[in-house]
NUNU-586529 format. One record per atom (N, C-alpha, C, CB): x, y, z; chain; residue number from 1. Coordinates in steps of 0.05 Angstrom, whole numbers, padded with zeros to 5 digits. Glycine has a CB too. Example, Ala and Ser with C-alpha at 12.3 -4.5 7.8 and 13.67 -1.06 7.14 Angstrom:
% residues 2
ATOM      x      y      z ch   i
ATOM  00264 -00114  00156  A   1
ATOM  00246 -00090  00156  A   1
ATOM  00264 -00066  00156  A   1
ATOM  00226 -00089  00181  A   1
ATOM  00257 -00045  00142  A   2
ATOM  00273 -00021  00143  A   2
ATOM  00258  00001  00157  A   2
ATOM  00282 -00012  00114  A   2
***
This chain:
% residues 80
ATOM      x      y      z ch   i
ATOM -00129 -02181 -01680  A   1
ATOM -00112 -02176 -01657  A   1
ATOM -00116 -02146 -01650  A   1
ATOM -00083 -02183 -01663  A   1
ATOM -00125 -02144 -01624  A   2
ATOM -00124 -02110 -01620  A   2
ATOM -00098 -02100 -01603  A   2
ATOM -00153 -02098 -01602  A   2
ATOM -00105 -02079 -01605  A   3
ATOM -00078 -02060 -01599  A   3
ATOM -00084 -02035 -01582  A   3
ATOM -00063 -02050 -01628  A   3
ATOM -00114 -02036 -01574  A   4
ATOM -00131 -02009 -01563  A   4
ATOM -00128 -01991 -01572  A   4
ATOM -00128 -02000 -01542  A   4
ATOM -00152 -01972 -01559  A   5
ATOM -00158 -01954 -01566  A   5
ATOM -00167 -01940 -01591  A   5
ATOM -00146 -01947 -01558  A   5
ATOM -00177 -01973 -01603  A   6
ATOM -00197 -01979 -01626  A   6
ATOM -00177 -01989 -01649  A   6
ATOM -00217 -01950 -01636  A   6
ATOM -00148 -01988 -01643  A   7
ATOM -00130 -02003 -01675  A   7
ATOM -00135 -02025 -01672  A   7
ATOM -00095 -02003 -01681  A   7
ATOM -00134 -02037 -01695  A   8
ATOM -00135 -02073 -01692  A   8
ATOM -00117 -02087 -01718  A   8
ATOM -00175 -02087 -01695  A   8
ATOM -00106 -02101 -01716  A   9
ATOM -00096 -02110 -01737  A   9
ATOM -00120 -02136 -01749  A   9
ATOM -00064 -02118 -01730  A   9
ATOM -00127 -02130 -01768  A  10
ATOM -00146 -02154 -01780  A  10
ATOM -00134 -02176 -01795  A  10
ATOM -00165 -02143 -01800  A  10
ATOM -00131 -02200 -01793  A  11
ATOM -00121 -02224 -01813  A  11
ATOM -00141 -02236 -01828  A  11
ATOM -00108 -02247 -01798  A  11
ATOM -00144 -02232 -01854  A  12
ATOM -00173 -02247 -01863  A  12
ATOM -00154 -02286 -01870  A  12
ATOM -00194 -02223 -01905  A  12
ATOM -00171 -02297 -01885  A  13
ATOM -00163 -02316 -01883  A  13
ATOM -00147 -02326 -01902  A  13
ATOM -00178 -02328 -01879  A  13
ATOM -00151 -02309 -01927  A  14
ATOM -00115 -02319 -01936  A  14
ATOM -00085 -02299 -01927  A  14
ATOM -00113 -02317 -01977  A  14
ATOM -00089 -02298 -01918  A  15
ATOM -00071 -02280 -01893  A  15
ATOM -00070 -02264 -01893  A  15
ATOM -00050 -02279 -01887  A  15
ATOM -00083 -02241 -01911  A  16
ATOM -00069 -02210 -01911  A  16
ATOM -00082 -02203 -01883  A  16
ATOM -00081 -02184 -01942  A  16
ATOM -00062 -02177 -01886  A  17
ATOM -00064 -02167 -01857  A  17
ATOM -00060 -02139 -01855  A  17
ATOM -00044 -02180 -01839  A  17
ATOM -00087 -02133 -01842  A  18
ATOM -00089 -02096 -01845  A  18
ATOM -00098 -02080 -01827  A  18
ATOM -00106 -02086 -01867  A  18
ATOM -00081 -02060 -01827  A  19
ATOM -00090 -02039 -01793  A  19
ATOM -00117 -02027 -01799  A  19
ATOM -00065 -02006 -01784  A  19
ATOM -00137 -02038 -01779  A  20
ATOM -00161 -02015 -01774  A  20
ATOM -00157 -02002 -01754  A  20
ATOM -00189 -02023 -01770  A  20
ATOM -00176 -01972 -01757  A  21
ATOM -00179 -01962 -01739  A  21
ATOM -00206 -01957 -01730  A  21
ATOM -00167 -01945 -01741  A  21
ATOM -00220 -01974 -01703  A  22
ATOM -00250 -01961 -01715  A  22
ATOM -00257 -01946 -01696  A  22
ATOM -00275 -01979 -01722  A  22
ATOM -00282 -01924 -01707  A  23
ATOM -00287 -01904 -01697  A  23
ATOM -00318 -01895 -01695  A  23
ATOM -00271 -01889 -01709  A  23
ATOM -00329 -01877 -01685  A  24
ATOM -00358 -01871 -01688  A  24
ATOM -00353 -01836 -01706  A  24
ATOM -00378 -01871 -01648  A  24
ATOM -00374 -01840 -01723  A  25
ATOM -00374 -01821 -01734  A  25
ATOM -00386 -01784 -01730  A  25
ATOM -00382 -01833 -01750  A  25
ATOM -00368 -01773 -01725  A  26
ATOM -00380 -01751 -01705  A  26
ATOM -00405 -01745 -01709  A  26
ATOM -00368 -01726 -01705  A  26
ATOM -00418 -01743 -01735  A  27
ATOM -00451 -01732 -01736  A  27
ATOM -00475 -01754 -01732  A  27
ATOM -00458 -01719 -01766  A  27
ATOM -00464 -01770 -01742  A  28
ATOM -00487 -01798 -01737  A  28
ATOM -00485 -01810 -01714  A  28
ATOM -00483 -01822 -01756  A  28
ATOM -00463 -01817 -01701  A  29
ATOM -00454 -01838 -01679  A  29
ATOM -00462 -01865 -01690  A  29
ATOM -00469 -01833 -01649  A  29
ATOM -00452 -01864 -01715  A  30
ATOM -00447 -01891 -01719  A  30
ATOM -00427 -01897 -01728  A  30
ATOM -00462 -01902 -01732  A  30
ATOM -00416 -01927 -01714  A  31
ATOM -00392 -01936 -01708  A  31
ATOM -00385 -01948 -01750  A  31
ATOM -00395 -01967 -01676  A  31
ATOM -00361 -01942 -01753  A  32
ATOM -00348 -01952 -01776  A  32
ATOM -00316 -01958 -01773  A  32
ATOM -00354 -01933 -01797  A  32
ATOM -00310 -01957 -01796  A  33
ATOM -00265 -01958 -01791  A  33
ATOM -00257 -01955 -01812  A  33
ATOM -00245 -01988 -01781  A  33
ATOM -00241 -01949 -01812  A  34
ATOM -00212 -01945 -01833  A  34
ATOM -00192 -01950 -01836  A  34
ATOM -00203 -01930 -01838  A  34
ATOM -00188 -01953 -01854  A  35
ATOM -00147 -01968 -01863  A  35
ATOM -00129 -01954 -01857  A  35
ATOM -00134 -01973 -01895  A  35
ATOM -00111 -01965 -01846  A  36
ATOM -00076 -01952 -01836  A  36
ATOM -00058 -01961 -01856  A  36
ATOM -00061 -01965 -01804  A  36
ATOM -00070 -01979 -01867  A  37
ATOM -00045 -01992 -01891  A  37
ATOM -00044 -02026 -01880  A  37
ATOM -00002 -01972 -01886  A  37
ATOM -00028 -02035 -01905  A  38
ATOM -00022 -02058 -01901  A  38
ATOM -00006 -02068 -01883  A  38
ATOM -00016 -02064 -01918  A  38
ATOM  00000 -02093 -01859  A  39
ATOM  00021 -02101 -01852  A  39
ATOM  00039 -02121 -01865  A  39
ATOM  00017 -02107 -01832  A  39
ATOM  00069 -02122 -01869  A  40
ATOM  00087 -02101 -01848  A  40
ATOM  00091 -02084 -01859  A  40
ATOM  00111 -02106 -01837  A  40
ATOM  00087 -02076 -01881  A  41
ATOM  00087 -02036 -01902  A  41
ATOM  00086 -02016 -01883  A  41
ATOM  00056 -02026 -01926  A  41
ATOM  00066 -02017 -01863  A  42
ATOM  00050 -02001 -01845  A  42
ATOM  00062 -02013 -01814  A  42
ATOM  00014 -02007 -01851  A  42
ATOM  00078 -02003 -01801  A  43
ATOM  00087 -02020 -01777  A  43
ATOM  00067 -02013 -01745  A  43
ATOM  00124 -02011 -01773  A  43
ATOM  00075 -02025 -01728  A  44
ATOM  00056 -02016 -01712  A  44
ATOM  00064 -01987 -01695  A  44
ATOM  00051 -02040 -01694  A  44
ATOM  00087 -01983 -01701  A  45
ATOM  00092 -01958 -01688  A  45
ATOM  00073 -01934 -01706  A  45
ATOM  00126 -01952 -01688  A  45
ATOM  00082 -01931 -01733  A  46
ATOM  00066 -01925 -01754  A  46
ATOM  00029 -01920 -01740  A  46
ATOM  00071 -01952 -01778  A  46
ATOM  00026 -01943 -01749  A  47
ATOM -00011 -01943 -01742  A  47
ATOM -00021 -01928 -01714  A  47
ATOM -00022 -01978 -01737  A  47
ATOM -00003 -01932 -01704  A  48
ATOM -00007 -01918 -01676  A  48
ATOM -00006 -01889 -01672  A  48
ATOM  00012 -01926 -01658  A  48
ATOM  00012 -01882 -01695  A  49
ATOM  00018 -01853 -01697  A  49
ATOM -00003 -01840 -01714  A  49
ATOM  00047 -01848 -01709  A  49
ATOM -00019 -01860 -01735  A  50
ATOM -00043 -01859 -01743  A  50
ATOM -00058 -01847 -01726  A  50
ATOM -00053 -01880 -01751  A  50
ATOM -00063 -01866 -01715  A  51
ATOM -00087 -01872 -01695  A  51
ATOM -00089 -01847 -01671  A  51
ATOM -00081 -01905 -01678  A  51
ATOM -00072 -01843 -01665  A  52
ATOM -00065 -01811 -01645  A  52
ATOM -00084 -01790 -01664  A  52
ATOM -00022 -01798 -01646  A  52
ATOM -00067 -01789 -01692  A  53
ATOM -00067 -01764 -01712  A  53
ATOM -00100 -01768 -01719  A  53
ATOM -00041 -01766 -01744  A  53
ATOM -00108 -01780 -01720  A  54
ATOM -00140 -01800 -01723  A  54
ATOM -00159 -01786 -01708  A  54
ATOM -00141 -01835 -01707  A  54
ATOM -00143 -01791 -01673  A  55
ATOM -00165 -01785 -01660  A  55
ATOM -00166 -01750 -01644  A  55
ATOM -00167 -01811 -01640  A  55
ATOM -00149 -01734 -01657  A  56
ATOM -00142 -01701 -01655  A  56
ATOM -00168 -01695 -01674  A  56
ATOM -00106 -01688 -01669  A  56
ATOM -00163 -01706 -01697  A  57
ATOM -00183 -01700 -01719  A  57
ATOM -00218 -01713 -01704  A  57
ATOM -00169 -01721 -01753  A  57
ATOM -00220 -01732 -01691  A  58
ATOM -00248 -01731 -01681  A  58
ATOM -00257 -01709 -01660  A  58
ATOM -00253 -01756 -01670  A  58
ATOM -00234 -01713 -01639  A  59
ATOM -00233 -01686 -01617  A  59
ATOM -00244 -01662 -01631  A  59
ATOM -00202 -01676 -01606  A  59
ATOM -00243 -01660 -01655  A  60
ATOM -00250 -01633 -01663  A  60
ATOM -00281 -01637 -01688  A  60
ATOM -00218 -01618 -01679  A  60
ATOM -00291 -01659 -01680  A  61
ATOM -00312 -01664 -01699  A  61
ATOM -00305 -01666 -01725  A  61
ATOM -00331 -01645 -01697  A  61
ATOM -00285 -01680 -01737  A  62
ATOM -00278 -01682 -01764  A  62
ATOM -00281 -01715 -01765  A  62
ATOM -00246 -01668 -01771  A  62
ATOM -00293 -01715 -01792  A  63
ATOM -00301 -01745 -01795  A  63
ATOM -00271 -01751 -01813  A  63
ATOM -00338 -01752 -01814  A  63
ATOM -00260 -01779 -01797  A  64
ATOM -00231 -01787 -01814  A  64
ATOM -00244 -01790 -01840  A  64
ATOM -00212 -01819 -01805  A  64
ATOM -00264 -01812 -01842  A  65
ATOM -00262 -01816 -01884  A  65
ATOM -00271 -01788 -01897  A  65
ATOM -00293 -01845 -01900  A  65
ATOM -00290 -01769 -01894  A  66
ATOM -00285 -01737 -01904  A  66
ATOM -00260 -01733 -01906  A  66
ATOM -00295 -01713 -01886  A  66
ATOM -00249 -01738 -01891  A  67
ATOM -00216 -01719 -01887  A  67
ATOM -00196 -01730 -01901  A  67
ATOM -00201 -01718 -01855  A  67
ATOM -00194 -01756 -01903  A  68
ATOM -00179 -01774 -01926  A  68
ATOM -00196 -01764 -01946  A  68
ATOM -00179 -01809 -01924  A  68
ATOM -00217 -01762 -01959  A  69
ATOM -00218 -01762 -01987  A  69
ATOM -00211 -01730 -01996  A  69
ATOM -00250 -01774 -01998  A  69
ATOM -00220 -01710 -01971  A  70
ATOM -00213 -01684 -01985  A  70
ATOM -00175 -01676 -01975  A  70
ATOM -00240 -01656 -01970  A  70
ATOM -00164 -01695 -01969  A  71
ATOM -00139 -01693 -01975  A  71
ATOM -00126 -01709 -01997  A  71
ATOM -00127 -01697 -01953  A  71
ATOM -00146 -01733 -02010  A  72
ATOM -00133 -01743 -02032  A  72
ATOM -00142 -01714 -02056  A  72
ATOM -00147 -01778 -02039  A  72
ATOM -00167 -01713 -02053  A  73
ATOM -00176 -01695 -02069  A  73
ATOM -00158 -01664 -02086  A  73
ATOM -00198 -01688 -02051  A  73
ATOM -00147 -01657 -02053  A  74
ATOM -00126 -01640 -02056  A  74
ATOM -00102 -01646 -02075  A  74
ATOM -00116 -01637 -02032  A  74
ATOM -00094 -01665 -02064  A  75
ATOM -00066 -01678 -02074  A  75
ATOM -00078 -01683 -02105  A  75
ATOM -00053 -01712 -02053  A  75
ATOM -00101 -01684 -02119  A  76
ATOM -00104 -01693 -02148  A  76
ATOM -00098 -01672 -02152  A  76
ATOM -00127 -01703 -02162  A  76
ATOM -00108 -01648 -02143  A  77
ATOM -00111 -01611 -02151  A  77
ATOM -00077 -01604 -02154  A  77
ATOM -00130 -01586 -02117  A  77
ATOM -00059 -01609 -02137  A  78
ATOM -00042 -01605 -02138  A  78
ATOM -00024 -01618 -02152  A  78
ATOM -00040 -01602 -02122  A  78
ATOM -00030 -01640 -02161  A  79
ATOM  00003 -01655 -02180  A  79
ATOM -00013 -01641 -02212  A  79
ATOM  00009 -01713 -02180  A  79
ATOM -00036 -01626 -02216  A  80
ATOM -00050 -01627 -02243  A  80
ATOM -00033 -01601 -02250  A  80
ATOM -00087 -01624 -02246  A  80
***
C-alpha cells in the first residue's frame, strides 16, 4: 500500500506489516529502502515524520542507511 513520496507500507504474506521508505542512494543512484518500524508500533503519522526527516538528510547528500548505522554506532559509544 503506498502512501507517496516513496513510504509504502509492505504486507508480506503472513501478515506482518512494515513501513518502507524507498530511496536512490546519493552516490550511486541506485534505488534501495529502509525500515520505519513495524505496523501499528510505527503509526502512519510517525513514518511520515520519518520520511520528511529521511528526505532533509538526502537534500543534503547523506545516504539514510550510513546515517542509521553511524547513529546506532554512536548510541553503542555512549551507553559504554
Amino acid at each position: 500500500m503506498f502512501d507517496g513520496g516513496g513510504l509504502e507500507l509492505r504486507i508480506t504474506k503472513d501478515s506482518t506489516k512494515q513501513w518502507l521508505f524507498k530511496y536512490y542512494k546519493p552516490l550511486t543512484k541506485n534505488r534501495t529502502n529502509i525500515s520505519f518500524g513495524a505496523y501499528p508500533t510505527t503509526s502512519l503519522a510517525n513514518a511520515r515524520l520519518k520520511r520528511q526527516a529521511a528526505k532533509e538528510l538526502l537534500a543534503q547528500d547523506i545516504d539514510l542507511y550510513v546515517h542509521k548505522k553511524e547513529q546506532e554506532l554512536a548510541g553503542k559509544k555512549n551507553a559504554v
